[in-house]
C-alpha positions, 0 to 999 in steps of 0.5 A, spaced: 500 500 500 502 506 498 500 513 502 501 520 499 503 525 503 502 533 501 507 538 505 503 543 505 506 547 512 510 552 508 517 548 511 520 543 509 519 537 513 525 530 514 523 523 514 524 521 522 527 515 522 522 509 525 519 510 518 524 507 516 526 502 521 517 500 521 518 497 513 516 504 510 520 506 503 519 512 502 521 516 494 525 523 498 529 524 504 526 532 506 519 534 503 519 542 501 513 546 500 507 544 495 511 537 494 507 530 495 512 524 499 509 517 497 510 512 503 510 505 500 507 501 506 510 494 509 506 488 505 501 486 510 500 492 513 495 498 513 493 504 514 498 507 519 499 513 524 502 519 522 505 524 528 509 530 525 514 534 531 516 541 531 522 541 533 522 549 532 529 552 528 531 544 526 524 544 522 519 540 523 519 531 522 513 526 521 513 519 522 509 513 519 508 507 522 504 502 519 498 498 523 498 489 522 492 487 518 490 483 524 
């Protein structure tokens, strides 16, 4: 499964790195203002939680963790 994610803060926004380590592929490393980030799930997996952090002056990070089909 894939999600699209619209960056639409105004900032650029970095791939916190659970995303990654939950299984996630994701097509770029920081998502600019008005650009779409694709976040390809893990097989056997579906919808995830989505959190986004301000860490003020170091921007801002979201994370993706994907939810079991169970």
């Amino acid at each position: 499964m894939k999600i699209k994610f619209f960056n639409d803060t105004g900032r650029d926004v970095s791939i916190h790195p659970a995303t990654y380590v939950h299984g996630c592929k994701v097509n770029k490393d920081i998502i600019r203002p008005i650009e779409v980030c694709i976040f390809e799930l893990p097989e056997g997996t579906t919808l995830p939680e989505i959190k986004m952090w301000d860490y003020g002056d170091k921007g801002l990070s979201v994370l993706v963790t994907p939810a079991d089909d169970d």
